[in-house]
C-alpha positions in Angstrom: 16.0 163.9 94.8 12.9 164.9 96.3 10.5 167.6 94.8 7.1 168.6 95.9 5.6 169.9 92.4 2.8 172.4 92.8 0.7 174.2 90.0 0.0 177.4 92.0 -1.6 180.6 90.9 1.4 182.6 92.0 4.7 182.0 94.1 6.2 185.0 95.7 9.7 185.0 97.3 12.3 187.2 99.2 15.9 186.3 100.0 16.2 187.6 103.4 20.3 186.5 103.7 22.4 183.6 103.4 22.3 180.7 105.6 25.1 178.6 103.9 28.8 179.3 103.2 28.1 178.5 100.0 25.6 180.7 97.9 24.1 182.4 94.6 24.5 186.0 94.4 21.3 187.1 94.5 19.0 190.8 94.9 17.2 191.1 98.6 13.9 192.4 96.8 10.4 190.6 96.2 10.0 188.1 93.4 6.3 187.3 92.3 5.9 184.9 89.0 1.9 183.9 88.3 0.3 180.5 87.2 3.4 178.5 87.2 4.6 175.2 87.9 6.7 175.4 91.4 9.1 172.6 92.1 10.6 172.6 96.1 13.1 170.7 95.5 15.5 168.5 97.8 18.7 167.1 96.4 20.1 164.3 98.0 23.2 162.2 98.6 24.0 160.2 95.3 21.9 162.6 92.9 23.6 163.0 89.5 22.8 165.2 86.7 20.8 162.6 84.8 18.4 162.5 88.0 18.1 166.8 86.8 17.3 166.3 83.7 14.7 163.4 84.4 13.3 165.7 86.7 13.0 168.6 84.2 11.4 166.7 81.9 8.8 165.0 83.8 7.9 168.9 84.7 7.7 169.6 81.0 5.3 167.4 80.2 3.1 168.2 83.0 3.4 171.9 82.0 2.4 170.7 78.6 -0.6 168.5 80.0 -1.7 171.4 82.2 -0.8 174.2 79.9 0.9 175.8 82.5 3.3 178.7 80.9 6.2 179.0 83.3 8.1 176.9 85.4 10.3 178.0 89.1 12.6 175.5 90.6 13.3 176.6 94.2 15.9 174.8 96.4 13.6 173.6 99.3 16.0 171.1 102.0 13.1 170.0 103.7 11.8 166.9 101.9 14.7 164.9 103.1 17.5 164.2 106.1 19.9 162.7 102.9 20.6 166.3 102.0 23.4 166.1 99.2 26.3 168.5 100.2 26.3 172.5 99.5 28.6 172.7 96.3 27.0 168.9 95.1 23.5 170.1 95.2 24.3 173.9 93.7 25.4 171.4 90.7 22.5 169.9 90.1 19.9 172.8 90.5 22.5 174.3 87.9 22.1 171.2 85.6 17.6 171.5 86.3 18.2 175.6 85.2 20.7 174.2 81.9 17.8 170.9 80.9 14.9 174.0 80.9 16.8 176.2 78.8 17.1 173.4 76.3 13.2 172.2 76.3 12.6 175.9 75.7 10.9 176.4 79.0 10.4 179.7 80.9 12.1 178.9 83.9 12.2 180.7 87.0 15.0 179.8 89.9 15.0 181.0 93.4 19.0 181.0 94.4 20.6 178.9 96.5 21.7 179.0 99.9 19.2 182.2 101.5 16.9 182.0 104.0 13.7 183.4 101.8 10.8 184.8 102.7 8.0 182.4 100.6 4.3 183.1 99.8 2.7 181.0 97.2 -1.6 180.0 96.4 -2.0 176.7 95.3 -4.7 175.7 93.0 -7.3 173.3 94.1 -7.1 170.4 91.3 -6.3 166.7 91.8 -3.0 167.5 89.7 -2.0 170.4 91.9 0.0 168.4 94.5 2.2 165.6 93.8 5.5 164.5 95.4 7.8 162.9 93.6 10.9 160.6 94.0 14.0 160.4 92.0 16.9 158.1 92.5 20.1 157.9 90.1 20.0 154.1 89.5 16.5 153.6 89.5 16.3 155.7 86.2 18.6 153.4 84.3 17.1 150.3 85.8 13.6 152.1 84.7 14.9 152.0 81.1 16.5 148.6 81.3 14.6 146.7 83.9 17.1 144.8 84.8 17.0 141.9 82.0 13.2 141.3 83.1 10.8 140.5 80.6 9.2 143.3 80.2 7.1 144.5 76.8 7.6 147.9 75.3 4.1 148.9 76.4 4.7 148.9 80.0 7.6 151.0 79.1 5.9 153.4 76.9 2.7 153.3 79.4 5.2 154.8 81.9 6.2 157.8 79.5 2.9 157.8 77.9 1.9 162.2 77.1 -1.9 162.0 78.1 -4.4 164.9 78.8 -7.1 164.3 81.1 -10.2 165.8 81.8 -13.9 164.9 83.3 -16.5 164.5 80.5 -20.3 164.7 81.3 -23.5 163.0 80.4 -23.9 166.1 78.7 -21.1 166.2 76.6 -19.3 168.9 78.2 -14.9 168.0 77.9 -13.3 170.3 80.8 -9.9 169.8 81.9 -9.8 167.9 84.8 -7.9 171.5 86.7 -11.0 173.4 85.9 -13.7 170.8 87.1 -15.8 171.5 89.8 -15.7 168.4 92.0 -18.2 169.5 94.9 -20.5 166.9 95.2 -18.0 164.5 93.3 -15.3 163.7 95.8 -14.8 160.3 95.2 -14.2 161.4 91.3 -12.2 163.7 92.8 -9.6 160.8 94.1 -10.0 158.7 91.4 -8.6 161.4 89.3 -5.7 162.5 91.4 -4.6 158.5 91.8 -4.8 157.8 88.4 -3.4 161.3 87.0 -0.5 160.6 89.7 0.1 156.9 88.1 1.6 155.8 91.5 1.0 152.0 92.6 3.0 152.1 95.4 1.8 150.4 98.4 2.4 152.7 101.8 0.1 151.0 104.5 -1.9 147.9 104.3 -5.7 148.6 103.3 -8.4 147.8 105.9 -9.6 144.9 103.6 -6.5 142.6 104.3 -7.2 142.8 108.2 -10.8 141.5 107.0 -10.1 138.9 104.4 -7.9 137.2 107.4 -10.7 137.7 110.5 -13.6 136.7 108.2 -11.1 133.5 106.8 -11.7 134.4 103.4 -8.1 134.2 102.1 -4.4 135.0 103.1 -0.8 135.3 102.1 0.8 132.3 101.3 4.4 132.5 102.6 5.6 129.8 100.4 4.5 130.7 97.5 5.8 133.5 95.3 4.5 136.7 96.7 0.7 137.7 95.2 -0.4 134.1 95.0 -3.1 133.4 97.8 -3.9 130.8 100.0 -8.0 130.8 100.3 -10.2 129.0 102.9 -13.7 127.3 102.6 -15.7 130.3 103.4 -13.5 132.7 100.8 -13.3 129.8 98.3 -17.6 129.2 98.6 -17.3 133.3 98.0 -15.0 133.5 94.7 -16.8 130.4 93.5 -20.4 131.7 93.4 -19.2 134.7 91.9 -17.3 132.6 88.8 -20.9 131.2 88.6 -23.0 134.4 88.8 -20.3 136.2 86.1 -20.3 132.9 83.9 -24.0 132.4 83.6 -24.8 136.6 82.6 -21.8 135.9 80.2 -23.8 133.0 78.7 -26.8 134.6 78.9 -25.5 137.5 76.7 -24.0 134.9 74.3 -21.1 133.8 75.6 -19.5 130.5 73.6 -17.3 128.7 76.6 -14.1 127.9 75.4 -10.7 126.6 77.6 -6.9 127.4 76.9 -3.4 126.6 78.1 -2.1 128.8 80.9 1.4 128.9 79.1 2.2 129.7 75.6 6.0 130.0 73.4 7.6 133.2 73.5 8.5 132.6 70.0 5.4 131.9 68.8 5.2 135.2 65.9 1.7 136.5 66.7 2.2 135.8 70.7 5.9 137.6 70.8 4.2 140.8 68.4 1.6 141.1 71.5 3.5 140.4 74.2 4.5 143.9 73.4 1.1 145.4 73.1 -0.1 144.8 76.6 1.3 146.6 79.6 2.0 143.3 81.8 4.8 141.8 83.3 5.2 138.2 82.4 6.0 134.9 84.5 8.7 133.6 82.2 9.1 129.2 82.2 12.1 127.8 80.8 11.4 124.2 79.0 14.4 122.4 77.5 15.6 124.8 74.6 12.3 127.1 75.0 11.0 130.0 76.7 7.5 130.2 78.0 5.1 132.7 79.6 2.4 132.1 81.8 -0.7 133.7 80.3 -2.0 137.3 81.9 -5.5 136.8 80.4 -7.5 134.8 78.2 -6.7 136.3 74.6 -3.9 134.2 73.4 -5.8 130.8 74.0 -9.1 132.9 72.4 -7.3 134.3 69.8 -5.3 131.4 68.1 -8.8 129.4 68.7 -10.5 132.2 66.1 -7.7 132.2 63.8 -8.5 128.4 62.8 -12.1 128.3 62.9 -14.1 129.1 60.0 -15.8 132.3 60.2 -18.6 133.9 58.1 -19.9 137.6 58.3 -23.0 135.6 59.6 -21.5 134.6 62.5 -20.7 137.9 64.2 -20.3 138.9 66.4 -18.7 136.2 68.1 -18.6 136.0 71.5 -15.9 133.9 72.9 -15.6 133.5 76.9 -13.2 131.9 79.2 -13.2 132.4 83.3 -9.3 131.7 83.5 -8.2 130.6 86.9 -5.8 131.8 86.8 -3.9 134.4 85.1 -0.1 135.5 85.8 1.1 139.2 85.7 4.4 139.9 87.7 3.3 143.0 89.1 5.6 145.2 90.9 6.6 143.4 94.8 5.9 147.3 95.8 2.3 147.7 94.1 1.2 144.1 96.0 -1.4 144.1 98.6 -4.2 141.8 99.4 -7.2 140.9 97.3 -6.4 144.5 95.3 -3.2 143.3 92.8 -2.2 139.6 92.7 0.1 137.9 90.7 -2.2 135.3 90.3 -6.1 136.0 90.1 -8.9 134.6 88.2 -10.6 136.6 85.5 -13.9 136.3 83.1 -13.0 137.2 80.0 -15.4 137.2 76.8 -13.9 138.7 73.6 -16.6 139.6 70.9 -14.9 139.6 67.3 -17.1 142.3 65.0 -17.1 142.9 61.2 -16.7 146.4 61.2 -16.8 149.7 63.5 -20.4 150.2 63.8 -21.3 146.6 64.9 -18.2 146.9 67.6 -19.8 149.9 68.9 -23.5 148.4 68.9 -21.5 145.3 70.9 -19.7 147.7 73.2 -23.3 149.1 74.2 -24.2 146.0 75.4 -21.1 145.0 77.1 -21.6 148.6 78.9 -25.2 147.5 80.2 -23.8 143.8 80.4 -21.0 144.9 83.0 -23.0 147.4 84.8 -26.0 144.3 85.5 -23.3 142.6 86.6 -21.5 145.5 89.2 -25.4 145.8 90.3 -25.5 142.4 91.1 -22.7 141.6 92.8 -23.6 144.6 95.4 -22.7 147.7 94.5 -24.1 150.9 93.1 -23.1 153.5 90.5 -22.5 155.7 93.4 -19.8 152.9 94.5 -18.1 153.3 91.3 -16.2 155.5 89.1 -16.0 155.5 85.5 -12.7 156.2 82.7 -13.0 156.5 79.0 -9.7 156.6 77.6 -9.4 157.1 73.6 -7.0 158.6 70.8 -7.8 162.2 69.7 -8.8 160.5 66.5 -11.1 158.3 67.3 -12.8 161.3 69.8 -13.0 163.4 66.8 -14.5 160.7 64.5 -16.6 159.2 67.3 -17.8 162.1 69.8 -21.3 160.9 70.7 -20.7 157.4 71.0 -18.2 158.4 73.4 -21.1 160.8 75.1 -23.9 157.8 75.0 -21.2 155.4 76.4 -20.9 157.7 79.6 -24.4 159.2 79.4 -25.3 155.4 80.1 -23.0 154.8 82.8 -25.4 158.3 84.4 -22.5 160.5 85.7 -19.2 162.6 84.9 -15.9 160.6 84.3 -12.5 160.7 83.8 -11.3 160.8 80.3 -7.7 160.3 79.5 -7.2 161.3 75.6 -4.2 160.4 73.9 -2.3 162.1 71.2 -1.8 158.9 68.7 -2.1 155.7 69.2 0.4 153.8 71.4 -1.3 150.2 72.4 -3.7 147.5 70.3 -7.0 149.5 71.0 -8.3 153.4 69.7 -10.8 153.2 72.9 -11.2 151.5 76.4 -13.3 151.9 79.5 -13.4 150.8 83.0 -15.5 150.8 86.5 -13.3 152.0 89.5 -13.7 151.1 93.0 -12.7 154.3 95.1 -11.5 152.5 98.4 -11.3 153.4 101.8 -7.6 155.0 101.1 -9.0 157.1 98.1 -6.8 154.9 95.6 -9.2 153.5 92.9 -8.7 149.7 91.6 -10.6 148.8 88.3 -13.2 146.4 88.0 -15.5 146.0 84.3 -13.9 146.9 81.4 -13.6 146.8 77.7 -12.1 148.0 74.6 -11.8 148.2 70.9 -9.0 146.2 69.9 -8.1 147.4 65.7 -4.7 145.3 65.8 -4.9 141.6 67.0 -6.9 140.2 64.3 -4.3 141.4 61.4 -1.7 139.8 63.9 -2.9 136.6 64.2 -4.5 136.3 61.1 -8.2 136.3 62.5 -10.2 136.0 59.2 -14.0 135.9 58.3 -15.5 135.8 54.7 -18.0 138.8 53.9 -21.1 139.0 51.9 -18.7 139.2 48.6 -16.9 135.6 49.7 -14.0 138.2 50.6 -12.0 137.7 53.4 -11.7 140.3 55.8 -10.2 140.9 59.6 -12.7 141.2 62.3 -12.8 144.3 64.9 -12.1 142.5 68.6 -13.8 143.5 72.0 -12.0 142.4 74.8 -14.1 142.7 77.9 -13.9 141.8 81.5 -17.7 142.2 83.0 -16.4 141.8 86.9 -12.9 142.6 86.4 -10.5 139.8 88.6 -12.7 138.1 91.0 -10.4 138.7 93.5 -10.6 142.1 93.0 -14.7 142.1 93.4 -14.0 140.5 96.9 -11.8 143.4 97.6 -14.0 145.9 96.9 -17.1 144.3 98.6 -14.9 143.8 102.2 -13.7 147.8 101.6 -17.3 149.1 100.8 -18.5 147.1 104.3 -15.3 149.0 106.2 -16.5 151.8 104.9 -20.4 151.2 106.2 -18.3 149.7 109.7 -16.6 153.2 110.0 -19.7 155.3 109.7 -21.3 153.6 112.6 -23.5 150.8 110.6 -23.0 146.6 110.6 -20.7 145.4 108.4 -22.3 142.4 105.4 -21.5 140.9 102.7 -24.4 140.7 100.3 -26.7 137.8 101.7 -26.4 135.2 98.6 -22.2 135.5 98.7 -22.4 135.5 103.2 -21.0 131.7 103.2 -23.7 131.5 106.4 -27.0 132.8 105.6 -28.7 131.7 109.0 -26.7 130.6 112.1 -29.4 128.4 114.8 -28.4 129.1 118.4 -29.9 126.5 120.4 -30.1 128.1 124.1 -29.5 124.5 125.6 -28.3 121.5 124.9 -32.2 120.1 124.6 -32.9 122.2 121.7 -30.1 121.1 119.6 -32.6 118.3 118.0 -35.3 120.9 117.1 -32.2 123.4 115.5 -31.5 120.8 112.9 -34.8 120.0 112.1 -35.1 123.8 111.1 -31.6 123.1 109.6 -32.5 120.6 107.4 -35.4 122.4 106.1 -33.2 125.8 105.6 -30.7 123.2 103.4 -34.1 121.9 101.4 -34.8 125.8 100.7 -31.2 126.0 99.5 -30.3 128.5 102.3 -27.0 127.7 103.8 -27.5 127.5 107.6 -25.2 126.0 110.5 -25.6 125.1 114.5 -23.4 126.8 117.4 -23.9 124.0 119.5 -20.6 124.8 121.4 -20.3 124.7 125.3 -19.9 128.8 125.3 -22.6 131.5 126.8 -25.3 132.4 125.0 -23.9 136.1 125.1 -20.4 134.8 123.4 -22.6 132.6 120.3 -24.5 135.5 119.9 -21.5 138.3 120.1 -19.5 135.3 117.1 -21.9 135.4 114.9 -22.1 139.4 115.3 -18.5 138.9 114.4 -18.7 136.8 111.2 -21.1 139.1 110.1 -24.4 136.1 110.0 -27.5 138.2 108.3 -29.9 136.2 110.6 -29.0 134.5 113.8 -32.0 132.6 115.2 -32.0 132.2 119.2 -33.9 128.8 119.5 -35.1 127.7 122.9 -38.8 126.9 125.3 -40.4 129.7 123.9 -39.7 129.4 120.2 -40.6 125.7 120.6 -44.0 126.1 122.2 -45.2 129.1 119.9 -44.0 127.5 117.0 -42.4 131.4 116.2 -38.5 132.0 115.8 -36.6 135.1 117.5 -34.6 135.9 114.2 -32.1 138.8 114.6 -31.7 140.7 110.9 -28.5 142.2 110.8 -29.6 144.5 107.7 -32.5 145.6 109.8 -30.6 145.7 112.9 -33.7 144.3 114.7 -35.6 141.2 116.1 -38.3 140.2 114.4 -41.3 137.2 115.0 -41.3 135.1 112.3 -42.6 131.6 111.2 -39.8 129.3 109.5 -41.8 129.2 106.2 -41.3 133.1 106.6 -37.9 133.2 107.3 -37.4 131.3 104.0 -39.4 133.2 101.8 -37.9 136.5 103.0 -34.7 135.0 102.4 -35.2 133.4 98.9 -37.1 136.7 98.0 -33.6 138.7 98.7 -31.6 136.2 97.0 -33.9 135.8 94.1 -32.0 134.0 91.1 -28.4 134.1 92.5 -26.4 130.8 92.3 -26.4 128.8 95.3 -23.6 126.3 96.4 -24.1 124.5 99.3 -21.8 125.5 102.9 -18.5 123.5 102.4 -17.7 123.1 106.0 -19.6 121.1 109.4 -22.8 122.2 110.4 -22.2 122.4 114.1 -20.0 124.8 114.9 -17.9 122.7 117.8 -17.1 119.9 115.4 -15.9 123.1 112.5 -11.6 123.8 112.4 -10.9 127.3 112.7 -8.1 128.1 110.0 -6.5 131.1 111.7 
């Protein structure tokens, strides 16, 4: 089944006459119904009535989210070829009219089998539109999943009743259909892909084509699928970015701690919150055991806590771990690229508090923490996207630290408020990356975790030598490295499309400065500079290969070089290099000693790793 589910203002029809031999009696007169929730719906080959009443009651709920008062289901055959027979699809409309009746809905039904006049005005709301897909064995396998080891919260996040709207700085709550999103588009998408909850992969992103050309990383064809191969240049790029992340982590507190990647399913606590995070799990079989690979750094963190000896003086407690890697089966469908892995690498610090107020006070600085962290890497608030997702409780109890939470992020966001509590944590925020497709990944995140501790018996004594259970942060100041990548190869498509020169931020470009020599002669002189570059901790390299100058100069355009230096007689009698800034899309004069400072001042105190590859460019492998 197919139906394209609009919330329109009004939707007028007509039954002009019948077009099938097999029809609903129905009155040739004009049929108007206002603010309703209009399904055009296809059924197909194979539909049964459990596939109606599915459908039904995913409509409910968004009439429920939406507050939308009346619903019309109006057979529409052109979503599909697989049409399902006349009599076979009358059926199942019949059983959609029968499952509304028993929710209690106001239902509306065009008949079937007329050619109809149609009229209808949809609203302008990311929720307005949305197409959605129905198959009969797919909903039992939904419910099942097929004997794969799956927790209850991915189940329950896949039902989960949420109502969404855009919050302000200024503490405004407006449902997300009444929000006025001129001048926020890209909220705009991030709302209508998360809203719509689909992960579904339908064309490769721009970033894959570039994470390939550049020789960053690809797909590893022996391997299970979402596991990555990655080359010198990408691994130098993922590497300084474990070391920026780890070192503002330690800066901020940060104790360094290292688990095992694979834990016992049996294990009480583990099993208890295997259930409590939505994740797939990589499931190991050992002898008369079942294990999981982790899909983050908590267990290893959390069983650590529960043995050490804890005092109210001590918090909070900052624990960190940069886990390379962790494991999360995603969906074979909802793989692509850098973007969702199976396998990824991800900073993770939990801070375990003694009560609310001293989470929210840590949570403040995790907020300005992750967004130093965003900035540095190389992208902007404008880049990004923020969601606060909470119970109604909590909102209630906790409105203006909600408000100071996004009036410090600087703009509206998406807020997704639940009804009760269905996970581990009462509040949790992220950063999105909007990419070049308008779907929205996530990046920095935290949240308030009120369960774990009481599970795994996470203990510290109070001021009265009582012992109580700490409050736990979990927080991801980057989100998956990986994913960082990702977003900084989209963001430089996105530059590349609107006419400008595609970089990577200077201190993660694997070459800083490429040397042309413009003869062979001046090869001598380039690694003098070279070595001098290297002293400065600039990472530099030689194309001293038998091409045109044209071609050297045109590759390192390619590779995206921020300064290519063309070295030949008249740089060597005036003692001044010819350096080409790609930022500045310019030549400029410049002295060595210059060049260096201008470089060092733009990288300022960013790690540094030296180039992991040859220096001369005809002696370098290429790994494509």
């Amino acid at each position: 089944m197919k139906i394209l589910q609009l919330h329109v203002d009004y939707v007028e029809y007509e039954p002009i006459k019948p077009e099938s031999a097999i029809y609903e009696k129905a009155e040739k007169k004009p049929h108007r119904i206002e603010e309703a929730l209009l399904l055009l719906t296809c059924v197909e080959k194979g539909d049964t009535v459990e596939v109606a009443e599915e459908a039904i009651r995913e409509a409910s709920e968004a009439m429920r989210s939406l507050r939308i008062p009346r619903l019309v289901i109006y057979p529409y055959a052109h979503l599909s070829t697989e049409l399902a027979p006349p009599s076979d699809a009358l059926k199942i409309l019949k059983a959609m009219r029968e499952k509304a009746e028993d929710l209690g809905l106001e239902a509306h039904s065009a008949p079937f089998g007329w050619n109809k006049r149609l009229a209808i005005s949809v609203k302008g709301h990311p929720l307005a539109e949305q197409l959605r897909s129905y198959k009969a064995g797919e909903i039992e396998k939904a419910r099942t999943k097929g004997g794969e080891e799956v927790p209850e919260a991915l189940l329950l996040e896949e039902k989960l009743e949420s109502y969404w709207y855009i919050l302000t700085p200024e503490g405004e709550m407006i449902p997300v259909e009444e929000f006025d999103f001129k001048g926020h588009e890209n909220l705009e998408a991030f709302a209508r892909y998360e809203i719509q909850k689909s992960r579904a992969v339908l064309e490769q992103p721009p970033h894959v084509m570039l994470m390939k050309r550049l020789e960053i990383a690809d797909y590893e064809p022996a391997s299970d699928p979402g596991n990555l191969r990655w080359y010198a240049k990408g691994r130098l790029i993922k590497s300084l970015l474990e070391q920026y992340v780890t070192e503002k982590v330690i800066d901020y507190g940060g104790v360094e701690v290292e688990t095992p990647i694979m834990y016992d399913m049996s294990h009480p606590a583990l099993k208890k919150y295997l259930h409590k995070f939505p994740a797939r799990q990589y499931v190991v079989p050992v002898e008369d055991k079942r294990y999981f690979l982790r899909f983050a750094a908590c267990f290893g963190q959390f069983l650590i806590a529960k043995d050490m000896n804890l005092s109210y003086r001590s918090l909070p407690l900052r624990l960190y771990e940069l886990t390379r890697y962790s494991f999360r089966r995603e969906k074979s469908g909802e793989l692509v690229g850098l973007k969702r892995l199976r396998a990824f690498t991800m900073p993770d610090v939990h801070a375990l508090c003694r009560d609310l107020e001293q989470a929210k006070e840590e949570m403040r600085r995790r907020l300005k923490l992750s967004l130093e962290v965003v900035e540095g890497v190389g992208f902007t608030r404008d880049d990004l996207e923020m969601a606060i997702r909470f119970t109604k409780d909590f909102y209630e109890e906790n409105r203006e630290f909600i408000i100071e939470l996004v009036r410090m992020f600087g703009k509206p966001v998406l807020a997704e408020m639940w009804s009760e509590r269905y996970f581990y944590f009462i509040l949790k925020w992220e950063f999105n990356f909007v990419d070049c497709q308008r779907k929205a990944a996530a990046l920095s995140t935290d949240q308030i975790d009120v369960e774990n501790a009481r599970s795994y018996g996470i203990t510290f004594v109070n001021e009265r030598g009582e012992r109580e259970h700490p409050i736990i942060l979990h927080c991801s100041p980057s989100g998956a490295i990986e994913r960082v990548i990702y977003a900084l190869l989209e963001k430089a498509y996105m530059v590349m499309e609107r006419g400008g020169k595609p970089m990577l931020p200077l201190w993660l470009s694997p070459t800083q400065v490429r040397l042309i020599p413009m003869r062979r002669e001046y090869l001598q002189d380039c690694l003098r500079i070279l070595e001098k570059l290297e002293e400065s901790r600039i990472r530099a390299d030689i194309d001293d290969r038998e091409e045109s100058l044209d071609k050297r100069i045109r590759d390192a355009e390619t590779e995206w070089i921020p300064y290519v230096v063309v070295y030949g007689a008249r740089e060597k009698a005036s003692g001044r290099l010819s350096v080409r800034i790609r930022s500045a899309d310019r030549i400029e004069k410049m002295t060595l000693e210059e060049l260096i400072a201008r470089i060092r001042g733009e990288v300022g105190d960013k790690p540094f790793k030296k180039l992991p590859l040859p220096k001369l460019l005809s002696q370098r492998p290429s790994f494509r």
